[in-house]
C-alpha positions as CSV (number, residue, x, y, z in Angstrom):
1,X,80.1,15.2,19.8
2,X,77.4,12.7,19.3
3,X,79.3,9.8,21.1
4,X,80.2,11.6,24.2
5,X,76.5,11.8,24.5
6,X,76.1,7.8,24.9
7,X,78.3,7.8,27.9
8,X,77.1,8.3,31.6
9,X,78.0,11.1,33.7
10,X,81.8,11.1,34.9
11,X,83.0,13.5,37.4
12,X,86.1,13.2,39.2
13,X,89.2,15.2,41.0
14,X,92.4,15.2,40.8
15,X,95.2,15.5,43.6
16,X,99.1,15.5,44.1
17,X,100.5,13.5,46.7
18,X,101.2,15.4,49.8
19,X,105.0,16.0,51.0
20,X,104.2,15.9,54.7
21,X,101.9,14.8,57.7
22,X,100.2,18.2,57.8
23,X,99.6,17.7,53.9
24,X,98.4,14.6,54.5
25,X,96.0,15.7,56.8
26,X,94.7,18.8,54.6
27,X,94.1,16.5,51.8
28,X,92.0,13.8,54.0
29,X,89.7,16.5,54.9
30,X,89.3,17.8,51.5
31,X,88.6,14.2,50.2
32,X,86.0,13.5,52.4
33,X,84.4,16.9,51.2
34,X,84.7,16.1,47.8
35,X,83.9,12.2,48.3
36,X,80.1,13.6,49.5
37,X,79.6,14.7,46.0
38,X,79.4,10.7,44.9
39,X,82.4,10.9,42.3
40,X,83.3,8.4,39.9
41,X,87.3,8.3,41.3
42,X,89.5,10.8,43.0
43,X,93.0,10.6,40.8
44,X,97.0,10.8,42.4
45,X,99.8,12.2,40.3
46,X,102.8,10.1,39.7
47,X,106.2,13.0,39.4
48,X,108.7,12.8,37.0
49,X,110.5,9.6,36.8
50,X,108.6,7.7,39.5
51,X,109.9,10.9,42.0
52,X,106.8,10.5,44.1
53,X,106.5,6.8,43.8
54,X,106.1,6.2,47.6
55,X,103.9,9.3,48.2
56,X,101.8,8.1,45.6
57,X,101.1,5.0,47.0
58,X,100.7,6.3,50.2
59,X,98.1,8.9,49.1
60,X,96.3,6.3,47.1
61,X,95.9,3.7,49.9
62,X,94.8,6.6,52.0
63,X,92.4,8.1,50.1
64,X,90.4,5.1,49.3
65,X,90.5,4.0,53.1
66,X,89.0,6.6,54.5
67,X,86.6,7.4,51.6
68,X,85.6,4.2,50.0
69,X,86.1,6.1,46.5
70,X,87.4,4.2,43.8
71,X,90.8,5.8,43.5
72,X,92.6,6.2,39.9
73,X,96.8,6.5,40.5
74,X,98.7,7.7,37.8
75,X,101.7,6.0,36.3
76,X,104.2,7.4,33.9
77,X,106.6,5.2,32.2
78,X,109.1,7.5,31.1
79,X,112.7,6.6,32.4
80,X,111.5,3.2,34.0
81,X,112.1,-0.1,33.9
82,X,109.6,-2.9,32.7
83,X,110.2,-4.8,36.7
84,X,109.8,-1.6,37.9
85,X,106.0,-0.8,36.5
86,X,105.5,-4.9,37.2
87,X,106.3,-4.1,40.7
88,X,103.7,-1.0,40.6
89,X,101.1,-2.7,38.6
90,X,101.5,-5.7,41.3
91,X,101.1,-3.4,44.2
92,X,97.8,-1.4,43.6
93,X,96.5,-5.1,42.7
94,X,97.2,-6.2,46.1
95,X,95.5,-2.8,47.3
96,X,92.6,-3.6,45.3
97,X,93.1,-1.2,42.9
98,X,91.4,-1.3,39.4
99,X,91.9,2.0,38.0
100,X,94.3,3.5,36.6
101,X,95.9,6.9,34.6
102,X,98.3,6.0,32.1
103,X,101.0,8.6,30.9
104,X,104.3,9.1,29.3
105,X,105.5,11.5,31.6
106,X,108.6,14.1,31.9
107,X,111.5,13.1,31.5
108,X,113.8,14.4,35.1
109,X,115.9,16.7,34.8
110,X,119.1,15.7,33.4
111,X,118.3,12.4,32.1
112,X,118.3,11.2,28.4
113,X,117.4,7.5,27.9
114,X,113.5,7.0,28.3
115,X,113.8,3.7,29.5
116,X,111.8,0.7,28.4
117,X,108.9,2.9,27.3
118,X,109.4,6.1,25.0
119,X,105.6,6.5,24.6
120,X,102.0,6.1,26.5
121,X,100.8,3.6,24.3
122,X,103.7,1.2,24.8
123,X,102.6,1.3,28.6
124,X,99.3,0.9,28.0
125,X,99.9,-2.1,25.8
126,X,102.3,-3.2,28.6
127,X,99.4,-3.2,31.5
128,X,97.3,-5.1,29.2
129,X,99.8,-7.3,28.5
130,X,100.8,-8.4,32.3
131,X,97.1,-7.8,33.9
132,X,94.8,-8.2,31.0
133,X,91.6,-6.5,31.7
134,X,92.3,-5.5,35.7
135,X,93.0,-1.9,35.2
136,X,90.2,0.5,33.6
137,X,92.8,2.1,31.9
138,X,92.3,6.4,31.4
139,X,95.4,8.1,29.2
140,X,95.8,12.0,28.8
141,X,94.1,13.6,25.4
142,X,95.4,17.3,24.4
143,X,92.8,19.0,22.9
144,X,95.2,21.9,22.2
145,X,97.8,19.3,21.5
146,X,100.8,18.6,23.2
147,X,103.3,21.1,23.3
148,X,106.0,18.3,22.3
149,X,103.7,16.9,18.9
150,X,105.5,17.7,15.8
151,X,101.8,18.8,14.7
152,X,98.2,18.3,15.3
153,X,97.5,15.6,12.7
154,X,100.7,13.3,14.6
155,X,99.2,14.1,18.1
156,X,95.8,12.6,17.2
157,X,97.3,9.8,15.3
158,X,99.5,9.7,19.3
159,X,96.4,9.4,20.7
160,X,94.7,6.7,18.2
161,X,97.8,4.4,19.5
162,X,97.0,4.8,23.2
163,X,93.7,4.0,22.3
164,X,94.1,1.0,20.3
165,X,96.5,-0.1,22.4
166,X,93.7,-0.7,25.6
167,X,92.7,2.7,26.4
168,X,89.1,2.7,28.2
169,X,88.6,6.5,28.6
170,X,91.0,9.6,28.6
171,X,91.0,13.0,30.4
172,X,92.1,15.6,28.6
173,X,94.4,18.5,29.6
174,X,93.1,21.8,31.1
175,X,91.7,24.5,28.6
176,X,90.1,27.2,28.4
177,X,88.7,27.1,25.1
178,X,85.6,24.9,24.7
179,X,85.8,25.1,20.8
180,X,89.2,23.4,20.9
181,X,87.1,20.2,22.9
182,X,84.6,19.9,20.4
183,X,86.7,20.1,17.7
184,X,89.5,17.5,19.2
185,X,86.5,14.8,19.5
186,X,84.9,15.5,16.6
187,X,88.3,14.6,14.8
188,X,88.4,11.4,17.0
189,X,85.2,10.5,15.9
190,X,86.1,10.7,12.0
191,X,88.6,8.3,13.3
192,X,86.6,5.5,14.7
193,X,87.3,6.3,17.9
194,X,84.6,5.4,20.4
195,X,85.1,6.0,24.7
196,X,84.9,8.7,26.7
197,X,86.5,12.1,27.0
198,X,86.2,13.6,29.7
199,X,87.6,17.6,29.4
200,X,90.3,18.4,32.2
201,X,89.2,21.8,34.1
202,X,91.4,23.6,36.4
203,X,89.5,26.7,38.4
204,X,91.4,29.9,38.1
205,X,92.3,30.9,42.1
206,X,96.0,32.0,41.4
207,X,97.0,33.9,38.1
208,X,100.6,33.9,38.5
209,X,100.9,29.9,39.5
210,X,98.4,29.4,36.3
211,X,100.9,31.1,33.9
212,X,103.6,29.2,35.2
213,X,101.6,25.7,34.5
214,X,99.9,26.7,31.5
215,X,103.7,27.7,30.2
216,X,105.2,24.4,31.3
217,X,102.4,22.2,29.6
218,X,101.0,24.4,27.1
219,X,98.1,25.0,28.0
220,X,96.5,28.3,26.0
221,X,95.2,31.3,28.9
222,X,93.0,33.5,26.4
223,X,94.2,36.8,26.0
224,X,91.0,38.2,27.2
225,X,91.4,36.1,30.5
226,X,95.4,36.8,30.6
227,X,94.6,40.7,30.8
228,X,91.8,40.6,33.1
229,X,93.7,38.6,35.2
230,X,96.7,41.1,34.8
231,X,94.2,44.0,35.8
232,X,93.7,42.1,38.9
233,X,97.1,42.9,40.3
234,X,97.4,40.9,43.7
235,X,93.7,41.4,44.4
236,X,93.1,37.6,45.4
237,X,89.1,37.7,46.2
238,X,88.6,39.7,42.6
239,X,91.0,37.2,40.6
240,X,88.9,34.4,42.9
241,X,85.0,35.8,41.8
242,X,86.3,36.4,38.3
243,X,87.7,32.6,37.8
244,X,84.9,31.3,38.8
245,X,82.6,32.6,36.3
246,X,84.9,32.2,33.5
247,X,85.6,28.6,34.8
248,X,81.9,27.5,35.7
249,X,80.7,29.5,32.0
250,X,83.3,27.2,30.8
251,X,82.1,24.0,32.2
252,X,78.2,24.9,31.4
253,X,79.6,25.1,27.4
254,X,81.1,22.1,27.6
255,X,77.9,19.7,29.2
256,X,75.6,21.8,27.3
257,X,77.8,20.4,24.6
258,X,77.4,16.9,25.0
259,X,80.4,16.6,27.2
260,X,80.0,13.4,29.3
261,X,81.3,14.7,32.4
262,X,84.4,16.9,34.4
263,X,88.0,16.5,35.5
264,X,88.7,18.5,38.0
265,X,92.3,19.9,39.2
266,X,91.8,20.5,42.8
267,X,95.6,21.6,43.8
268,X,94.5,19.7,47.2
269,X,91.7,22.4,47.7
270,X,87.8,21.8,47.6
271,X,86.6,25.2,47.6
272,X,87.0,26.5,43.7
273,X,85.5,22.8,42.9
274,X,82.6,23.2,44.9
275,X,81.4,26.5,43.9
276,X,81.5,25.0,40.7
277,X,79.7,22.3,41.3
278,X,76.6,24.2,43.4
279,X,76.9,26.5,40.3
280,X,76.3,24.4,38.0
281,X,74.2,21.3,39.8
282,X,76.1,18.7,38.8
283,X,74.4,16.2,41.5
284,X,71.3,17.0,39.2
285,X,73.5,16.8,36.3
286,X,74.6,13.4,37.3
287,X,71.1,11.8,37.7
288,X,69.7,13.1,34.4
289,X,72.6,11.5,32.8
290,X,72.3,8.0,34.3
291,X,68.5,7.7,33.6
């Protein structure tokens, strides 16, 4: 964990591109709560295929607009063309943008051919290729591997591509299992691999819409959590109160760790993030780090 340790504080949140005005809306508001927390970038998810292209776009012109935070779009490459990521690429440089998350992506529904890209380091060496060193590029790391990996040695060597191919810094998936962090960068590091990792936290608010995500992208609940959460039944404020300490003990194992910083995965909501944040004092946090 030693070379986390060498980089400076990195916190940031994630959201999904609102499907209407009245989304639109809700999210503006909680960006501007979350942008008075001073974070590195706010991130916009890119669906299946380019699905939410436009939205997307939309969000990420929005957010930075009435922010001023640096703003991070995703971009998955799966069943696209190489003109059609030009195009993209081309657009967030006319916005201004500098930032960006590169994926692979699902493939929709349906579909077989991955297009011109079959993996995330083939993008990556793709945005290099066209914009040379615009884009701070960020690419996904699974510290409990990717449910798709034929095994855990061939998802590292997965991610040791991306990197090599331009990766600046990567956010892992959501876990809950600090232990599989430590041990996913120390493995890096026996690698050569040198840049940030910054481990992706979702708060627990909603047990049954967290089983159905952790199932999808498999993510591991701990039994221990799965059965208190079970116990809970549809008693939202204890499931609530009971998320958050696992969540902010979570986070607290991980800085304390040498962890240079937080993902979070707001679902469009402020209020899980920002109890962990007071929790924690990660403003504090922040400062000591960047000493």
């Amino acid at each position: 964990m030693q070379s986390q340790k060498n980089f400076p504080a990195a916190f940031s949140f994630e959201f999904f591109p609102p499907k209407s005005d009245d989304g639109a809306s809700k999210l503006r508001a909680v960006g501007a709560k979350l942008a008075k927390l001073d974070p590195c970038f706010f991130s916009v998810t890119f669906g299946a295929g380019g699905t939410t292209r436009e939205r997307t776009f939309k969000a990420v012109v929005d957010i930075k607009q009435h922010t001023g935070i640096d703003v991070a779009p995703h971009l998955s490459c799966v069943a696209s063309t190489q003109e059609s990521i030009r195009e993209i690429l081309q657009n967030y440089m006319d916005q201004g943008i500098r930032h960006l998350v590169a994926l692979r992506g699902d493939m929709p529904s349906g579909l077989r051919d991955p297009g011109a890209f079959s993996h995330a380091n083939e993008l990556v060496k793709f945005i290099r290729a066209e914009t040379g060193d615009h884009f701070f590029i960020e690419v996904a790391a699974y510290p409990e591997f990717h449910p798709q990996a034929p095994s855990a040695q061939a998802d590292l060597l997965n991610f040791k591509r991306k990197v090599e191919a331009g990766a600046d810094a990567a956010l892992t998936q959501y876990f809950y299992n600090a232990d599989a962090y430590f041990r996913f960068v120390d493995s890096c590091e026996k690698l050569g691999l040198d840049l940030p990792i910054v481990p992706g936290i979702m708060p627990i608010t909603n047990h049954t819409q967290l089983a159905r995500f952790s199932d999808a992208c498999g993510a591991e609940i701990p039994r221990w959590i799965r059965k208190r959460l079970e116990g809970y039944g549809d008693d939202i404020d204890a499931i609530r109160a009971f998320g958050l300490d696992v969540t902010t003990e979570l986070c607290r194992q991980l800085l304390d760790g040498g962890a240079p910083g937080l993902h979070f995965y707001t679902m469009n909501s402020s209020e899980a993030t920002l109890a962990i944040w007071n929790n924690l004092n990660l403003g504090e946090f922040k400062k000591s780090r960047t000493r």
